[in-house]
N, C-alpha and C positions, 0 to 999 in steps of 0.2 A: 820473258823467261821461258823457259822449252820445257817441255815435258821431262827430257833428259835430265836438266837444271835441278827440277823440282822434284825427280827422285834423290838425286846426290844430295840436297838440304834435308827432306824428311828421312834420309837412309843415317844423314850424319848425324841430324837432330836422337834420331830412336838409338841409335849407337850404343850413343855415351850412359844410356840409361841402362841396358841388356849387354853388359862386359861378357866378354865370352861365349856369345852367341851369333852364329854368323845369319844375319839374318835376310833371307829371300824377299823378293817382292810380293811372293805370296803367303807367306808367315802369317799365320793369325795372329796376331799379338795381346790379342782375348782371352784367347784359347791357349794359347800359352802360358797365360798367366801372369805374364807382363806387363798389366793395367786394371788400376783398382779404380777408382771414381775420382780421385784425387789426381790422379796422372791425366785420366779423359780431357777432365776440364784443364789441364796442363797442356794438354795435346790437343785441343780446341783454341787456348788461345795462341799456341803458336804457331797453330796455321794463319790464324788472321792476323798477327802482328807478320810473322816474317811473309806473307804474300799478298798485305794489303787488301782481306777478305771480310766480309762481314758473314760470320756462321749464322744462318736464320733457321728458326725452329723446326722448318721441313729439311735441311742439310743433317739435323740431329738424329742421325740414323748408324744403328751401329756398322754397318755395312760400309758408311761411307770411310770410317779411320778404322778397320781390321786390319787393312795392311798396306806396306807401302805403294803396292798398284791402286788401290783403293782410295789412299789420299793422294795420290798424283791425279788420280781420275775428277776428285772433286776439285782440287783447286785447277785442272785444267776446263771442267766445266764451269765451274765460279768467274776464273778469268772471260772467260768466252762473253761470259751474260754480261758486263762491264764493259 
């Protein structure tokens, strides 16, 4: 899967949660206010279910899912180590 790939899935994944917001690659989605602890752990497992990742307690960084450059960035690192 391509970097490309893998922003179009976390861009359509966050989507559908934030109607009416068009959202950039560089959107905090923190700081927007778009994710409560409930969603995190939402948006943690669906990066490992949909790109076959195991999130380990050093990836548990909020930097790494603030935005969608941010999680394309980890799971293109992720894949890389694999």
């Amino acid at each position: 899967m391509t970097s490309e790939d893998s922003n179009k899935t976390i861009r359509n994944y966050l989507t559908k949660f934030f109607p009416g917001h068009e959202l950039s690659d560089e959107d905090d989605i923190f700081s927007l206010g778009f994710v409560n602890s409930m969603f995190a752990i939402q948006l943690v497992n669906f990066v490992e279910h949909q790109f076959g990742l195991e999130i380990e307690n050093e990836d548990m960084e909020l930097d790494n899912f603030r935005s969608v450059r941010a999680l394309v960035e980890l799971v293109r690192r992720k894949t890389q180590k694999s």
